[in-house]
C-alpha positions in Angstrom: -49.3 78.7 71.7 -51.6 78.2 68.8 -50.8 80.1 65.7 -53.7 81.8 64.5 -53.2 81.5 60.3 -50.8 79.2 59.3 -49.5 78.8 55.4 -50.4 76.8 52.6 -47.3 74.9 52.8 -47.7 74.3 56.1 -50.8 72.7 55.5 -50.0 71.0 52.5 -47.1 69.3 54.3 -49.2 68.0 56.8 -52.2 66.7 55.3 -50.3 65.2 51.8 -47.3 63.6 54.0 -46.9 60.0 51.8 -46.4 58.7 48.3 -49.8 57.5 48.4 -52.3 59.8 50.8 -56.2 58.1 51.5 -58.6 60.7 49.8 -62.3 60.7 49.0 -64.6 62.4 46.2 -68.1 61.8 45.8 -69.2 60.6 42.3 -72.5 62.6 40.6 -74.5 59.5 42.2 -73.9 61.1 45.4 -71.7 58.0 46.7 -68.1 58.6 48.9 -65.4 56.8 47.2 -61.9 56.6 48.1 -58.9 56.6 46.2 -55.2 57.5 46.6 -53.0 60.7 45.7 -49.9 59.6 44.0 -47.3 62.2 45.0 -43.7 62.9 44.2 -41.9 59.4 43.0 -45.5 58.7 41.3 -46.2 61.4 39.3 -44.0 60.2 36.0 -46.6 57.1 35.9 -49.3 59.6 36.2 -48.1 61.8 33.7 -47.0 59.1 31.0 -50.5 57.4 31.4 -52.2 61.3 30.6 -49.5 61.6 27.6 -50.7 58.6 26.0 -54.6 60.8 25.4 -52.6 63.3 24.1 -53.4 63.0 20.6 -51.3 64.1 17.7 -51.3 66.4 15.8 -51.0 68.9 18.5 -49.3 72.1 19.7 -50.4 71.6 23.2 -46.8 70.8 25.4 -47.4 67.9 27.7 -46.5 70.4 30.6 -49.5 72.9 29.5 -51.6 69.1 29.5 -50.4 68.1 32.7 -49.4 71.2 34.7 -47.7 70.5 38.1 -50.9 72.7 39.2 -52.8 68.8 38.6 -53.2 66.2 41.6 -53.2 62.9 40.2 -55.1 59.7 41.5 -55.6 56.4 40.9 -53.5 53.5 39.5 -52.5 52.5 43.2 -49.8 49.2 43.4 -51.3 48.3 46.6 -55.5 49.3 46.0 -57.5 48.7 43.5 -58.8 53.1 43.5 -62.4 53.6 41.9 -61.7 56.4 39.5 -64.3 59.4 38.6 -66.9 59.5 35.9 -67.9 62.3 33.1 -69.8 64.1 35.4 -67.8 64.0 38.6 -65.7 67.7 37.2 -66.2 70.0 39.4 -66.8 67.6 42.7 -64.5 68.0 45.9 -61.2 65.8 46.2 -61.0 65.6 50.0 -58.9 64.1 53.2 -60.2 63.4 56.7 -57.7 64.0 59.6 -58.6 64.1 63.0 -62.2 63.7 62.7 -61.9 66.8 60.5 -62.7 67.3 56.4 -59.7 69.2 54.2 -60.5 69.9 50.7 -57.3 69.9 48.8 -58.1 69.5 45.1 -61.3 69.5 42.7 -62.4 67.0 40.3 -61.2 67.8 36.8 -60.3 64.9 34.4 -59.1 62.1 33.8 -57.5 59.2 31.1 -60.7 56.7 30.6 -64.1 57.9 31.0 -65.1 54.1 32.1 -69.0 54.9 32.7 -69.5 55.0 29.7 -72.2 52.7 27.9 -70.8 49.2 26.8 -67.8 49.3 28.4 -66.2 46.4 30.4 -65.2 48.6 33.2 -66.6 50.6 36.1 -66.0 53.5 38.5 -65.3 51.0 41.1 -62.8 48.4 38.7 -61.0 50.5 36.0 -58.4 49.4 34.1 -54.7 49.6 35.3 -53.7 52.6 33.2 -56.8 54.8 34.6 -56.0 58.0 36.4 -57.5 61.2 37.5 -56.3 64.4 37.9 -57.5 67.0 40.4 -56.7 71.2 40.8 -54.3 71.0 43.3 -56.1 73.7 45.7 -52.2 74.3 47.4 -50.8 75.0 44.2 -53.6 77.8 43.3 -54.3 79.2 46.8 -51.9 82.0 46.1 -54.1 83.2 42.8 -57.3 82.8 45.3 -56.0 84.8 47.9 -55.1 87.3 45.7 -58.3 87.8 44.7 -60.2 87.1 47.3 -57.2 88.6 49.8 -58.5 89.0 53.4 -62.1 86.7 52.7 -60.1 83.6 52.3 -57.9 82.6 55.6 -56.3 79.4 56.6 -57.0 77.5 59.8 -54.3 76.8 62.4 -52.0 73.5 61.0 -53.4 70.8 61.7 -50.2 69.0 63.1 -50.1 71.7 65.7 -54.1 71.7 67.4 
């Protein structure tokens, strides 16, 4: 029997199962790439390469820099991720899964804006240290459906259609 609303959690579980999950975002030139989300055992590399932009003198904690609220991509052992520009805020961080599209973050920052003019690197070959970092849509979807409450529903998990 098919649930008919299942929970973030739930979903979450399901579609960001690895240490390193396939995702896609399309740049502001209107082309797919993917990269890779760096989950649980990752995160400290992820979070040490944002604390090194944190520039002193500040009052800012690194925690209110790099909330948990923050999906972090790029800087993949095993792929060589393209990374997003200036210009890319905003965009969809996505997943396919049985021929079907899940947002679960959106495009917010990240370490080395490598588009820009004269630089030696690109989107597609950024330096090691280059990372992303993305809403986590799980981690806010309980503000959302607070405030958007019965507009905003979940579809059965995925694991069980």
């Amino acid at each position: 029997m098919k649930r008919v609303n299942s929970t973030c959690q739930e979903h979450r579980k399901a579609l960001l199962p690895h240490e390193e999950t396939a995702a896609f975002f399309i740049n502001k030139n209107d082309k797919i790439k993917q990269t890779h989300i760096q989950m649980e055992s990752q995160r400290p590399s992820c979070v040490e390469k944002a604390r090194q932009t944190l520039k002193d003198p500040t009052n800012v904690t690194l925690d209110e820099y790099i909330p948990d609220r923050f999906l972090c991509t790029g800087g993949s052992t095993a792929y060589k991720d393209p990374i997003t520009c200036k210009g890319d805020s905003g965009g969809s961080l996505y997943l396919q899964k049985r021929k079907r599209y899940f947002q679960v973050g959106v495009v917010s920052w990240g370490t080395i804006n490598v588009c820009a003019a004269g630089l030696r690197w690109t989107s597609d070959n950024p330096p090691p240290d280059a990372r992303d970092f993305h809403i986590d849509l799980f981690k806010i979807m309980p503000w959302l459906k607070q405030h958007l409450g019965q507009e905003i529903q979940f579809l059965p998990d995925v694991e069980h259609q």
